[in-house]
gemmi code that builds the backbone of each chain (N, CA, C; Angstrom):
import gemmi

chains = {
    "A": [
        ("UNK", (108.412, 93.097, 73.830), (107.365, 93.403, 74.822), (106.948, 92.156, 75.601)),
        ("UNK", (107.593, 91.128, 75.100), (106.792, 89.687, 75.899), (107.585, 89.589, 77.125)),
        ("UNK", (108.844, 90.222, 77.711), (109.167, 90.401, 78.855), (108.550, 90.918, 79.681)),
        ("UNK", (107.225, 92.116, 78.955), (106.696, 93.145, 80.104), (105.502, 92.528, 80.719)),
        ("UNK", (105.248, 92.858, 82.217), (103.616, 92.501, 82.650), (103.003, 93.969, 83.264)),
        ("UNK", (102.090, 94.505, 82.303), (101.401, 95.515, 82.588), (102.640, 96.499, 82.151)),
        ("UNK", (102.899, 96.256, 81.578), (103.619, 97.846, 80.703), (105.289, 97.971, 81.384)),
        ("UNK", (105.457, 97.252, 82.118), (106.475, 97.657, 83.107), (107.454, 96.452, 83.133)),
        ("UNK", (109.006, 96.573, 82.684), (110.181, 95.696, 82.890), (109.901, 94.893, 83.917)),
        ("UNK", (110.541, 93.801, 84.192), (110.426, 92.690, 85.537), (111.362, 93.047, 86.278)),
        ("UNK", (112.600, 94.003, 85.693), (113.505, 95.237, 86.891), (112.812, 96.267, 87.162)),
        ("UNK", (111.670, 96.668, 86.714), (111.485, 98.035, 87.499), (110.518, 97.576, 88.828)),
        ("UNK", (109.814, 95.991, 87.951), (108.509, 95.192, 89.256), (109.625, 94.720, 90.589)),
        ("UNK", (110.769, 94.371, 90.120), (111.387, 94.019, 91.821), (111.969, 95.265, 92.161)),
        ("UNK", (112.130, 96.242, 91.606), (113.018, 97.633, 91.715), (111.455, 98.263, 92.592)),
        ("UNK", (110.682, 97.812, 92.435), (108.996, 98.855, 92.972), (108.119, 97.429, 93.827)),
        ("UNK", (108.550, 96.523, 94.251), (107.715, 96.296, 94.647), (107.069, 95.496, 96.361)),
        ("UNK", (108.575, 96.491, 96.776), (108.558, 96.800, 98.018), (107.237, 97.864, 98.069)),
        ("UNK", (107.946, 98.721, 97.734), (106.403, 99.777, 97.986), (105.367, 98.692, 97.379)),
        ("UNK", (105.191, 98.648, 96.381), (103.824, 97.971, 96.170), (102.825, 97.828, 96.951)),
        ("UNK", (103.724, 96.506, 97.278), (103.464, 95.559, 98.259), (102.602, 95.940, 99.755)),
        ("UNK", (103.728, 97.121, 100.020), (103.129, 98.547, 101.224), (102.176, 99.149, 101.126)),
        ("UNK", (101.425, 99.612, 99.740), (100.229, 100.255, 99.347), (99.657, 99.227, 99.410)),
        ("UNK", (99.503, 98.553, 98.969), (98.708, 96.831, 98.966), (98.009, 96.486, 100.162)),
        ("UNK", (99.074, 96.544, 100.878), (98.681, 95.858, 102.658), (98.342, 97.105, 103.218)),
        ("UNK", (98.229, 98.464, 102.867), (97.669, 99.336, 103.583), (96.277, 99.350, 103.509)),
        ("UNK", (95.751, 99.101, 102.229), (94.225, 99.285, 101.260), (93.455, 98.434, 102.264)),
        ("UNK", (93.678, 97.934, 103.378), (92.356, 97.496, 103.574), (92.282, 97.736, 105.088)),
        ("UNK", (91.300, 98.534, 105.301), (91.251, 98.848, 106.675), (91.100, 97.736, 108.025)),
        ("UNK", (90.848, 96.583, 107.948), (91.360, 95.952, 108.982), (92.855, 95.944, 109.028)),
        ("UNK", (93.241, 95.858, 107.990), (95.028, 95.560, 108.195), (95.299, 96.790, 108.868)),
        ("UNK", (95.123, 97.512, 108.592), (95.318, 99.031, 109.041), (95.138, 98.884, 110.592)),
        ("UNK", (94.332, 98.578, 110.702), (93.823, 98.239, 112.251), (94.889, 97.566, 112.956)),
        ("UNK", (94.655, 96.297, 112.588), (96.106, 95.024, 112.912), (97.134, 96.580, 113.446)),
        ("UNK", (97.917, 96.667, 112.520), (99.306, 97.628, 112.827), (98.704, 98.514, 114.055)),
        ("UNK", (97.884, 99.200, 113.787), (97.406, 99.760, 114.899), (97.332, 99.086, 116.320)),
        ("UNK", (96.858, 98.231, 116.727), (96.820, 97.487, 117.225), (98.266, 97.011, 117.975)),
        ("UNK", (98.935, 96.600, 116.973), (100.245, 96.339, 117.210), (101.011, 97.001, 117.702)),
        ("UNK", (100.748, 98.264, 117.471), (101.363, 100.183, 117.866), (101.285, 99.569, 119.458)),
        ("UNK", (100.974, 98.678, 120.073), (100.197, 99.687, 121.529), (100.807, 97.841, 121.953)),
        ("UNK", (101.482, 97.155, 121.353), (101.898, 95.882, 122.378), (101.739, 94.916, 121.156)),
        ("UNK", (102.713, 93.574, 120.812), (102.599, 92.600, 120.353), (101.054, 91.598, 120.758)),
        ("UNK", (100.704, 90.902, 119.943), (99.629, 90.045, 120.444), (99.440, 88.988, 119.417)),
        ("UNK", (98.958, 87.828, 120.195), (98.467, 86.297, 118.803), (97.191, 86.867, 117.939)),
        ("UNK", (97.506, 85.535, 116.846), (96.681, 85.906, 116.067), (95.145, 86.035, 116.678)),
        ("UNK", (94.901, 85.341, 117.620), (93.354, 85.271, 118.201), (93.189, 86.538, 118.694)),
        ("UNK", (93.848, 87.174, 119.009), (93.831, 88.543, 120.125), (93.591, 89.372, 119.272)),
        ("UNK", (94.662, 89.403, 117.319), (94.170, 90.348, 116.518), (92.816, 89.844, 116.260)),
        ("UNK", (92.465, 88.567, 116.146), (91.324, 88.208, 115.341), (90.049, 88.851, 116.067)),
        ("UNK", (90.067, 88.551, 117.301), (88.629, 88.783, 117.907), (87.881, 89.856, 117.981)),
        ("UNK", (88.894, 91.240, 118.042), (88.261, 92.159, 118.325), (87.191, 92.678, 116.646)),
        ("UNK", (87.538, 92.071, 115.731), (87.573, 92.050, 114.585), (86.088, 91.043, 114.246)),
        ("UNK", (85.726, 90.193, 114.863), (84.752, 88.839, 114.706), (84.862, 88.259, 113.481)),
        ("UNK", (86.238, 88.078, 113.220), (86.387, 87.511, 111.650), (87.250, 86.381, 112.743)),
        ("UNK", (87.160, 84.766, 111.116), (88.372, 83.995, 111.567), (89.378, 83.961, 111.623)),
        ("UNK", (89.630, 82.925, 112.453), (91.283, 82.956, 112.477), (91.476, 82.852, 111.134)),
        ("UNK", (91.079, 81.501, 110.329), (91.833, 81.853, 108.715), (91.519, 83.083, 108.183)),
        ("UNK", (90.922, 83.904, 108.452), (90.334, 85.254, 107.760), (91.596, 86.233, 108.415)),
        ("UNK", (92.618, 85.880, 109.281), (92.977, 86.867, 109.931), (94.538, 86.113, 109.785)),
        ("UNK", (94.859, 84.921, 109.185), (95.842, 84.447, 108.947), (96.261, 84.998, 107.838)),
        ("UNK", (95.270, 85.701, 106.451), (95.420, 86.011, 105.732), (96.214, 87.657, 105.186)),
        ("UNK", (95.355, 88.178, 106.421), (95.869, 89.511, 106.338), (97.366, 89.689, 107.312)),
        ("UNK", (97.293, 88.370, 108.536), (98.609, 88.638, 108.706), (99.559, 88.532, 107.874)),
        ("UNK", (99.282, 87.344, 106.361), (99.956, 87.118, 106.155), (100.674, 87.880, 105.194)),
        ("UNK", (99.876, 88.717, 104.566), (99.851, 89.719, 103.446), (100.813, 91.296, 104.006)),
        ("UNK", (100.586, 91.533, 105.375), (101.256, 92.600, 105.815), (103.014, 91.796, 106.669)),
        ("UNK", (102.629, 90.370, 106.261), (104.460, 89.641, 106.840), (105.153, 89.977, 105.325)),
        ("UNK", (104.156, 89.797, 104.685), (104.989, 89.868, 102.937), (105.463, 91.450, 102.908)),
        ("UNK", (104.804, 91.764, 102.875), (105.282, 93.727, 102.960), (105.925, 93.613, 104.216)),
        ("UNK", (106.134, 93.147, 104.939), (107.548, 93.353, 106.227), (107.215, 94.328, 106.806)),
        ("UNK", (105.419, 94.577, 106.631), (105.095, 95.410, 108.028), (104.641, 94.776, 109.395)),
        ("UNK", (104.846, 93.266, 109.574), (104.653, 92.801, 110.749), (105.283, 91.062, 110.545)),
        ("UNK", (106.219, 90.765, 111.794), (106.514, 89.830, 111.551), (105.878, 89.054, 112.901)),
        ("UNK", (106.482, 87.857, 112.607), (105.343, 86.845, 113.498), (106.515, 86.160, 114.246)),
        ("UNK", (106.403, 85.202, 115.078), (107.546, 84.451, 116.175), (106.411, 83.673, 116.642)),
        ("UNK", (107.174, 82.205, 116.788), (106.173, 80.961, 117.562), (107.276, 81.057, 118.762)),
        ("UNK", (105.745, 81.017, 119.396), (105.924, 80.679, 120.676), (105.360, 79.578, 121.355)),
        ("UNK", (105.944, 78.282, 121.562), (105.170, 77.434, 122.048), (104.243, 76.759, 120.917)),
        ("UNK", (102.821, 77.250, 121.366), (102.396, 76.588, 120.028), (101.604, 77.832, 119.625)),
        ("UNK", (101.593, 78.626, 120.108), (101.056, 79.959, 119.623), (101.639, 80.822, 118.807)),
        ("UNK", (101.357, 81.683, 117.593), (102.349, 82.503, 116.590), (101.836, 84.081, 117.620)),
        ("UNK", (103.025, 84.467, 117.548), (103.145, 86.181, 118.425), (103.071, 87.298, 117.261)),
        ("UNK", (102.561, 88.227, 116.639), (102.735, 89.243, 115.800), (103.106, 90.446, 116.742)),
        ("UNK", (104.059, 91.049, 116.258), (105.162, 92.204, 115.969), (104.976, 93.254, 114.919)),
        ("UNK", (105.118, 94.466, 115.698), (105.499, 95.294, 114.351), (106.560, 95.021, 113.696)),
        ("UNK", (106.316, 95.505, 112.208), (107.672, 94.955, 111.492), (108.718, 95.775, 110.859)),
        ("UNK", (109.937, 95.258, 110.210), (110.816, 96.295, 110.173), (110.751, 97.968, 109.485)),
        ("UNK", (109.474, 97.726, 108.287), (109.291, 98.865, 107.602), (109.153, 100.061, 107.799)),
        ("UNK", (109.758, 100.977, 107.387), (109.141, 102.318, 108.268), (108.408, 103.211, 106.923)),
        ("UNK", (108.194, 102.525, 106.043), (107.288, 103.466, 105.242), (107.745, 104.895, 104.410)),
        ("UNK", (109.236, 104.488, 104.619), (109.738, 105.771, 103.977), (109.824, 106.146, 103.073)),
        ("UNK", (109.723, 104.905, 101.609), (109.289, 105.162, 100.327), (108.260, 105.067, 100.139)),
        ("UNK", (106.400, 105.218, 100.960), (105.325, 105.681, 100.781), (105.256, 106.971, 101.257)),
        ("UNK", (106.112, 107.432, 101.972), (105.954, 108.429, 102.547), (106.580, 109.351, 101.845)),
        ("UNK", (107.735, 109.504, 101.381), (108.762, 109.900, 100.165), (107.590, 110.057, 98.746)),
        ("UNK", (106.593, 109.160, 98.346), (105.951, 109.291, 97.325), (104.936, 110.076, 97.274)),
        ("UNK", (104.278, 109.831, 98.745), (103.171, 110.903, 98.675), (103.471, 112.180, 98.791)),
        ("UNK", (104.777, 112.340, 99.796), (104.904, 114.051, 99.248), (105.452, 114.738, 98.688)),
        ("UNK", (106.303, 113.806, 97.799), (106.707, 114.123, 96.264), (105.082, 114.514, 95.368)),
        ("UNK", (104.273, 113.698, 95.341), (102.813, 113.908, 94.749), (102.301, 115.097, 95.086)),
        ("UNK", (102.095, 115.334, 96.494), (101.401, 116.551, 96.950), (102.478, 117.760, 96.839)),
        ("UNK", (103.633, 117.956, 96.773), (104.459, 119.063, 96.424), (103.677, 118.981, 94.702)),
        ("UNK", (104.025, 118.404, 94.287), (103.809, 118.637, 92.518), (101.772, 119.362, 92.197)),
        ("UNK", (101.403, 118.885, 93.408), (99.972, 119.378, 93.344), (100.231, 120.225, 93.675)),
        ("UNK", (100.869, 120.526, 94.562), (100.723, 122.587, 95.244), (101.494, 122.846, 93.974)),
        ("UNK", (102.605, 122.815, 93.218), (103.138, 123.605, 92.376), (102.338, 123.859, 90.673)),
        ("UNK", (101.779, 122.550, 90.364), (100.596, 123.051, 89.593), (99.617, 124.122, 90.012)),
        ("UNK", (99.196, 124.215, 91.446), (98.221, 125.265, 92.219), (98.480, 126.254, 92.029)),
        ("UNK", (99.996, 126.742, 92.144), (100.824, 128.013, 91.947), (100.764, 128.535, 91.074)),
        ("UNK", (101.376, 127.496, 89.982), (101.068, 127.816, 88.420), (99.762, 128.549, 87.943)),
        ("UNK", (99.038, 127.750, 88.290), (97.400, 128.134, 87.986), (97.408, 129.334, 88.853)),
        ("UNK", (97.956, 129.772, 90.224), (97.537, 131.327, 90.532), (98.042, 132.276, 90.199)),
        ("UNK", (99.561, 132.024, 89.568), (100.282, 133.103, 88.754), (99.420, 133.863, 87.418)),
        ("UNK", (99.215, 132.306, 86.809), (98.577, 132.350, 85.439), (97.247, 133.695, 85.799)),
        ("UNK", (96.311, 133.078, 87.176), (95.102, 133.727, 86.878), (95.601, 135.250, 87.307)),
        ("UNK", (96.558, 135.489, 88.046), (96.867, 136.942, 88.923), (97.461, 137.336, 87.597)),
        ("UNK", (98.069, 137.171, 86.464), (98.627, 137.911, 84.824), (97.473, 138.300, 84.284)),
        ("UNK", (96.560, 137.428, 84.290), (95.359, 137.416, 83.421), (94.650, 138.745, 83.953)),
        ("UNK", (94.489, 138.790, 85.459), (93.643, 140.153, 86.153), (94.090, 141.052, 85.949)),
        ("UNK", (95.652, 141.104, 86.077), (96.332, 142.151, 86.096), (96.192, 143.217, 84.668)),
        ("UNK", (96.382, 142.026, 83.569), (96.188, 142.631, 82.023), (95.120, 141.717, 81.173)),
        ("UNK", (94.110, 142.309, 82.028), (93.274, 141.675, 81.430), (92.711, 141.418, 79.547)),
        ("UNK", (93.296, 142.679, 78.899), (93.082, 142.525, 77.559), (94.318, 142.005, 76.842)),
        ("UNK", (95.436, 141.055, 77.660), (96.175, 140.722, 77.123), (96.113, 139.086, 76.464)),
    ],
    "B": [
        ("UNK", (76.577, 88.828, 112.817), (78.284, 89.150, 112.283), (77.638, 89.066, 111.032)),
        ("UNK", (76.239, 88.822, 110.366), (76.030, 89.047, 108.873), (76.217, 90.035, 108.333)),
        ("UNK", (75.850, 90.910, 108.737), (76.097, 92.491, 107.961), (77.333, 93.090, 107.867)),
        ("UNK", (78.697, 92.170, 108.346), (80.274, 92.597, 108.331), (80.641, 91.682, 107.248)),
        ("UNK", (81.477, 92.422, 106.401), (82.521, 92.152, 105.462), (83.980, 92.431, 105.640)),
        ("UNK", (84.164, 91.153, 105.956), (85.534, 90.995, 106.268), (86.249, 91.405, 107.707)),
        ("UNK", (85.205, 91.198, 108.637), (85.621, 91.866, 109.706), (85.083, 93.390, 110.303)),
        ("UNK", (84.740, 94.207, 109.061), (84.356, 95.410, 109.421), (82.735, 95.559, 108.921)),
        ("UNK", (82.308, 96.627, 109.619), (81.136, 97.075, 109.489), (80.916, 97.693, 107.845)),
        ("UNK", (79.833, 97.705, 107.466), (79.427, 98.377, 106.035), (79.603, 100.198, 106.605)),
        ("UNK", (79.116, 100.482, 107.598), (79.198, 101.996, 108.024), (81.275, 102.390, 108.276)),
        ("UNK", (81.747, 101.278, 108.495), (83.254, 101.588, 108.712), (84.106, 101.527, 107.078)),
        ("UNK", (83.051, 100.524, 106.737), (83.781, 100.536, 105.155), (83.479, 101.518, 103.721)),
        ("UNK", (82.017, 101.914, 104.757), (81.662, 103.532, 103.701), (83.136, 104.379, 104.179)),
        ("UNK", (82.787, 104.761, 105.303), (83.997, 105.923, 106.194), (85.140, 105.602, 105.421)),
        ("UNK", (85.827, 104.245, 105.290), (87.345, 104.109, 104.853), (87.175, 103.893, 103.953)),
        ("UNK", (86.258, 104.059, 102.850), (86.354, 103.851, 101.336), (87.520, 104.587, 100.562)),
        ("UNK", (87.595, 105.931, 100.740), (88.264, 106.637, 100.073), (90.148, 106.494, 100.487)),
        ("UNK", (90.054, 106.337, 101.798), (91.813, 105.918, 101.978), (92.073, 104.588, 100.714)),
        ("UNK", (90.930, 103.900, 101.187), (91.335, 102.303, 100.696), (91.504, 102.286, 99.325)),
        ("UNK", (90.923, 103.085, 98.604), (90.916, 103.320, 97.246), (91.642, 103.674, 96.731)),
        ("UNK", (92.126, 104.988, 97.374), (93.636, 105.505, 97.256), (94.488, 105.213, 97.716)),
        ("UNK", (94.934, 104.040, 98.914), (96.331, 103.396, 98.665), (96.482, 102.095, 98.074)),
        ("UNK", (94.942, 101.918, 97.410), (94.787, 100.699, 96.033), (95.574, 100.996, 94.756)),
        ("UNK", (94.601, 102.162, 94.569), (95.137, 102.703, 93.135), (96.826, 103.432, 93.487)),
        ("UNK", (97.492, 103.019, 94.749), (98.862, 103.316, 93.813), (99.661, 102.387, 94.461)),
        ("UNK", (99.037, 101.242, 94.935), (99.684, 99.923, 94.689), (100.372, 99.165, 93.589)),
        ("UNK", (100.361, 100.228, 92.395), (100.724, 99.806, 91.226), (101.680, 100.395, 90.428)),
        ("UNK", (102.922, 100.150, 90.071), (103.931, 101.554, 89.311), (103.160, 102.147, 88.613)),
        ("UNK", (102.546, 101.313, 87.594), (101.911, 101.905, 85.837), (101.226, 103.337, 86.773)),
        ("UNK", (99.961, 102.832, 87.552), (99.489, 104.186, 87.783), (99.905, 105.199, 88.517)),
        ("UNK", (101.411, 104.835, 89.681), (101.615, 105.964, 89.932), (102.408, 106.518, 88.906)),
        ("UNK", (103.053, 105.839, 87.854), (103.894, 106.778, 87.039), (102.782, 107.884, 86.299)),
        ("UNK", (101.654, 107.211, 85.864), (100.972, 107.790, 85.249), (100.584, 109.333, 85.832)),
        ("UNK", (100.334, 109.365, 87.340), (100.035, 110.403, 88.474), (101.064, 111.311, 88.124)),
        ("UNK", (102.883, 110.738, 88.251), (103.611, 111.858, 88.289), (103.693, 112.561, 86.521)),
        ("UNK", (103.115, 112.082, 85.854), (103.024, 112.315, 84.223), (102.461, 113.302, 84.078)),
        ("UNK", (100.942, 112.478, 84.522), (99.955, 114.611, 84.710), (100.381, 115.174, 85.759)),
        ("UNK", (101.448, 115.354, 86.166), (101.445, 116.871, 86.820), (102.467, 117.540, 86.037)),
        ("UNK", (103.274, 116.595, 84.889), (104.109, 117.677, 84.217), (102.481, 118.531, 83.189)),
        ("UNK", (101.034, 117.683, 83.034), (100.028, 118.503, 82.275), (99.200, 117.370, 81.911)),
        ("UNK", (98.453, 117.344, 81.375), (97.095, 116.854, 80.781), (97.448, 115.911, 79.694)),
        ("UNK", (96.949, 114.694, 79.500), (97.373, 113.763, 78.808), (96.195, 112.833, 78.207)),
        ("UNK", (96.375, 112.844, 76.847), (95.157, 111.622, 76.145), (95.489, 110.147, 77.025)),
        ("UNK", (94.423, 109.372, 77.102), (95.213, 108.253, 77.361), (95.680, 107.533, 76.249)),
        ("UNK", (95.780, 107.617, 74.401), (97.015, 107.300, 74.123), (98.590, 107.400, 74.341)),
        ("UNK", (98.967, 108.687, 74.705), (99.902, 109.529, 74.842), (100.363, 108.819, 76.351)),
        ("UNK", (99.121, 108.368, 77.304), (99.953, 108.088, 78.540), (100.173, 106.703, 78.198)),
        ("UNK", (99.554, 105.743, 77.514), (99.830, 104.310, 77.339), (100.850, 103.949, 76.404)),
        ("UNK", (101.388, 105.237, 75.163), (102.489, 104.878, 74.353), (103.565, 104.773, 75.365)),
        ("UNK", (104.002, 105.184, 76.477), (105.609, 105.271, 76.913), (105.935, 103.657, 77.687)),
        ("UNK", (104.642, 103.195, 78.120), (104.920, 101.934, 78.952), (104.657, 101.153, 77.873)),
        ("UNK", (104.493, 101.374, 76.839), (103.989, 99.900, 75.593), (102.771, 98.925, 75.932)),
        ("UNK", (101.504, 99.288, 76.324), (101.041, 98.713, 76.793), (99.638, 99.222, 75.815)),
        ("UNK", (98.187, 98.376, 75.629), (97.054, 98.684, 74.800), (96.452, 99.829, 75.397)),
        ("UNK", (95.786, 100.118, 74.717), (94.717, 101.518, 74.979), (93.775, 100.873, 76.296)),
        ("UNK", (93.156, 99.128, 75.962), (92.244, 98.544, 77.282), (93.067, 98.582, 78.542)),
        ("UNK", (94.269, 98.556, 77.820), (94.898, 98.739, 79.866), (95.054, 99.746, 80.320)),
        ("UNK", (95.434, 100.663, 79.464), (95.535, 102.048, 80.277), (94.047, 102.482, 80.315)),
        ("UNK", (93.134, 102.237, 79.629), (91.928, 102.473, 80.085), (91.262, 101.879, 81.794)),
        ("UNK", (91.784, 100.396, 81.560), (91.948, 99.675, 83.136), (92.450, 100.710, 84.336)),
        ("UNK", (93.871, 101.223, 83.732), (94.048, 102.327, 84.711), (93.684, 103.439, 85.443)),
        ("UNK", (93.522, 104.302, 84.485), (92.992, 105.269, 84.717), (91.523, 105.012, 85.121)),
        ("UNK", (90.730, 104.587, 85.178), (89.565, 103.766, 85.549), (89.645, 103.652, 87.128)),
        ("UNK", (90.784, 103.251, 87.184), (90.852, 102.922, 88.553), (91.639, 103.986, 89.738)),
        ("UNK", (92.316, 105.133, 88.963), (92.786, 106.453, 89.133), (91.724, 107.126, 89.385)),
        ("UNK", (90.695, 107.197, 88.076), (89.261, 108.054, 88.402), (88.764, 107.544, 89.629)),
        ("UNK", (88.415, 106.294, 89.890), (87.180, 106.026, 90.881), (87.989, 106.445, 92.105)),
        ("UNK", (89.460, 106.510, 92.432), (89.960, 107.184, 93.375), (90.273, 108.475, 93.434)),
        ("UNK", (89.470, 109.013, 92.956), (89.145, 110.632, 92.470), (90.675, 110.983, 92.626)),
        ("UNK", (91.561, 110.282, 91.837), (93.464, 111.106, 91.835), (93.406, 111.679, 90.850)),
        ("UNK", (92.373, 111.204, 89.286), (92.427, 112.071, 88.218), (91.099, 112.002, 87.565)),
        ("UNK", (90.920, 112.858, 86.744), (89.463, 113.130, 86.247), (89.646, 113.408, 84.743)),
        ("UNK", (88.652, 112.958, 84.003), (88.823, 113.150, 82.459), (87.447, 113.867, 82.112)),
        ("UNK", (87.848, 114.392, 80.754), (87.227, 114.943, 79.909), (87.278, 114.685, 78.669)),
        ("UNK", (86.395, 114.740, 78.241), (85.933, 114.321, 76.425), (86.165, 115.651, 75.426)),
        ("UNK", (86.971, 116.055, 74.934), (87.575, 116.762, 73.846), (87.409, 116.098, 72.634)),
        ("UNK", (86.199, 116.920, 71.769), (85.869, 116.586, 70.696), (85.708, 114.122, 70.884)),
        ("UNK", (86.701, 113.934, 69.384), (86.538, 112.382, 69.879), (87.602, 112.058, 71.131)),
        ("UNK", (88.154, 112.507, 71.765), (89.514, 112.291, 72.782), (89.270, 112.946, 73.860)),
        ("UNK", (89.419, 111.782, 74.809), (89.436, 111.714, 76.141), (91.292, 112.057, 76.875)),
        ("UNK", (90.453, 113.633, 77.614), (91.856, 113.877, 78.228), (91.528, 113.631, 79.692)),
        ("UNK", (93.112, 113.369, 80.488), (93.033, 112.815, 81.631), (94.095, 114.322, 82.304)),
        ("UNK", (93.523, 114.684, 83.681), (94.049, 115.690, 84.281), (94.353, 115.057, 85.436)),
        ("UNK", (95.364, 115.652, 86.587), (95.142, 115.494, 88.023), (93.974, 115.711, 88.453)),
        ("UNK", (93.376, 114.637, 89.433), (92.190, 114.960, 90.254), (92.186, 115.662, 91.492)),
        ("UNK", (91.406, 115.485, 92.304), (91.102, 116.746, 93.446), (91.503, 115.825, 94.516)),
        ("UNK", (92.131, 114.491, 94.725), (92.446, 114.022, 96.245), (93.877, 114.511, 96.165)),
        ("UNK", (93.757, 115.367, 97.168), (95.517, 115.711, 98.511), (96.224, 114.267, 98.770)),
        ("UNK", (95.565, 113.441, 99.167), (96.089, 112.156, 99.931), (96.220, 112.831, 101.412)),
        ("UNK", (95.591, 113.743, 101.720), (95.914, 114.129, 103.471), (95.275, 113.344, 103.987)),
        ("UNK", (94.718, 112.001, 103.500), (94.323, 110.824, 104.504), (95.373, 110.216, 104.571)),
        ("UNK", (95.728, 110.006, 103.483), (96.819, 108.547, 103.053), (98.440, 108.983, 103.725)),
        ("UNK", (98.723, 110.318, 104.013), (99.665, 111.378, 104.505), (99.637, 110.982, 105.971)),
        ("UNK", (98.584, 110.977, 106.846), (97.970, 111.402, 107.691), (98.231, 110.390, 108.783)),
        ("UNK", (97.783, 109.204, 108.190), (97.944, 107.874, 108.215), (99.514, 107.216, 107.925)),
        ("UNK", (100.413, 107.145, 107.424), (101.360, 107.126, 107.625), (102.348, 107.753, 108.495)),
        ("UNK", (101.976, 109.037, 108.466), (102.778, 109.721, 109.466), (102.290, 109.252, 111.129)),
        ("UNK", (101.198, 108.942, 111.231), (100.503, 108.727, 112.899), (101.672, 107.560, 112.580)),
        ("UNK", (101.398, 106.104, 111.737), (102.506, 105.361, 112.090), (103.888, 105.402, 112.429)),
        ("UNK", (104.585, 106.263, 111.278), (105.887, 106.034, 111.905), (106.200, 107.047, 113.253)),
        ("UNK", (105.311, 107.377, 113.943), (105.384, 108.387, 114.904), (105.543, 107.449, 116.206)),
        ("UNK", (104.361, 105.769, 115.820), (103.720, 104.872, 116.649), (105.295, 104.487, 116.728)),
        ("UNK", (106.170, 104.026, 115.836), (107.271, 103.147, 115.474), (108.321, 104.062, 116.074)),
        ("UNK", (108.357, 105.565, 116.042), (109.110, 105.679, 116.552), (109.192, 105.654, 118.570)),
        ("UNK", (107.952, 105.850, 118.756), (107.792, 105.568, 120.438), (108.315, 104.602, 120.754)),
        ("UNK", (107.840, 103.415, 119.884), (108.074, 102.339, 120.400), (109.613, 101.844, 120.440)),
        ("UNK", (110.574, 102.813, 119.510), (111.733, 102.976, 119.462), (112.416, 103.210, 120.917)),
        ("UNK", (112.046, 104.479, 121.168), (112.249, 105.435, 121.897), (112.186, 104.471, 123.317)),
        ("UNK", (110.663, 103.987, 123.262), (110.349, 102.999, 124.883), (111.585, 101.782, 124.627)),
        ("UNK", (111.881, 101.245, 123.862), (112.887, 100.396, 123.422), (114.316, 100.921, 124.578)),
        ("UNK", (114.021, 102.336, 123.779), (115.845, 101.687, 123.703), (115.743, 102.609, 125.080)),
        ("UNK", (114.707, 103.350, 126.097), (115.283, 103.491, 127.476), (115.211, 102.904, 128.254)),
        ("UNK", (114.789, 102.004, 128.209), (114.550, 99.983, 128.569), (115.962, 99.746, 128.567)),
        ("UNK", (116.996, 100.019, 127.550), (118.115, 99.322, 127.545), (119.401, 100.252, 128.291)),
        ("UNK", (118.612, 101.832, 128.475), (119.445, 102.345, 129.313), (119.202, 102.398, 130.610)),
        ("UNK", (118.404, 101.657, 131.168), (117.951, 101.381, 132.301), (119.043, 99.875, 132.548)),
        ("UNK", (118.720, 99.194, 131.806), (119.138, 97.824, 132.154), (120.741, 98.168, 132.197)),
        ("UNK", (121.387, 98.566, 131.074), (122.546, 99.206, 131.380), (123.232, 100.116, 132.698)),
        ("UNK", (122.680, 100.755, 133.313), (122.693, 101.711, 134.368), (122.536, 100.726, 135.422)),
        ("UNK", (121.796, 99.975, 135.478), (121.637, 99.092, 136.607), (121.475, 97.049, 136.201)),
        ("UNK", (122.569, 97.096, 135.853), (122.819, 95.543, 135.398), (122.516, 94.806, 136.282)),
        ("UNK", (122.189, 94.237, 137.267), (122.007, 93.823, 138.460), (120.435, 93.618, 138.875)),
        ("UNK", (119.877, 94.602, 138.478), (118.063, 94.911, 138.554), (117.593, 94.239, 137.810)),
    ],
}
model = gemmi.Model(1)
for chain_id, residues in chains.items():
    chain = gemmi.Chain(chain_id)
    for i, (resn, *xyz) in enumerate(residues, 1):
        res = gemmi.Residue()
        res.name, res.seqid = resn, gemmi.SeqId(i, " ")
        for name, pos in zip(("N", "CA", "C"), xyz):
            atom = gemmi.Atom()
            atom.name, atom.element = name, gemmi.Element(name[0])
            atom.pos, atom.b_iso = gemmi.Position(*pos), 0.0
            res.add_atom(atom)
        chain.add_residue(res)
    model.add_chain(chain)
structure = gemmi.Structure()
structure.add_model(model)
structure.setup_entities()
């Protein structure tokens, strides 16, 4: 067990932690923003920062956290850094959540079969 | 700018509490494995912490942090605490991904008739 951190092989943590990484940098709604943002035209870090009234180091941080998840990459220009959307397209968060929500509707089902037997024969 | 944390308003960070929570809590394998576990049914948290080898305080850590993102909810059975699926869809966390890769794919789309333009008229 002294190989494991948090219950889990160190192949399944690089095998998972692309996604991770993706849930990670989603959790915080400025970052969320950033990408948003980004949706609609590249821009420097000051341009994400301002609309935001946080600092630049406050905003170096979250760029830097969504460059690690490879949802936005950066390019110098001159002496200015440019942010980009980045290559990810989210297809194994997206793949997970509705793997999750299928398995919730099919428990749902379950549970309405179950209760429609129960009405049907009721002294059974 | 005193009353902002981290850039955002306390009234923006009530509103996005619940996305943020829920693409926190499955920033992590342990707990999403744990998610796809209860939907095969209802689980002590011994029973969910024997398969990853990990203490009863961590999977307590977990699920802890599953509950406060209302993904699962427990109950006290006699001395044992059982853990069920909770009541969030993720039709935020759904919702929100999909607007993105929709953003990613426009920007695809504006991409590449940019390049059939330039193609068509090399010269322009």
């Amino acid at each position: 067990m002294r190989d494991r951190f948090d219950g889990v092989t160190l192949n399944q943590m690089v095998q998972f932690s692309s996604i991770d990484r993706s849930f990670a940098a989603l959790a915080d709604p400025t970052r969320r923003s950033v990408l948003e943002r980004l949706g609609r035209g590249s821009a420097t870090i000051s341009e994400l920062a301002e609309p935001f009234g946080i600092s630049l180091t406050g905003m170096k941080k979250h760029v830097q956290v969504l460059e690690d998840a490879e949802l936005l990459t950066t390019e110098k220009v001159g002496r200015v850094r440019r942010c980009h959307l980045g290559p990810r397209r989210l297809d194994d968060v997206q793949a997970w959540v509705d793997t999750y929500r299928r398995m919730l509707d099919e428990r749902l089902d379950r549970f309405g079969e179950l209760l429609e037997r129960t009405k049907g024969n009721p002294h059974e």
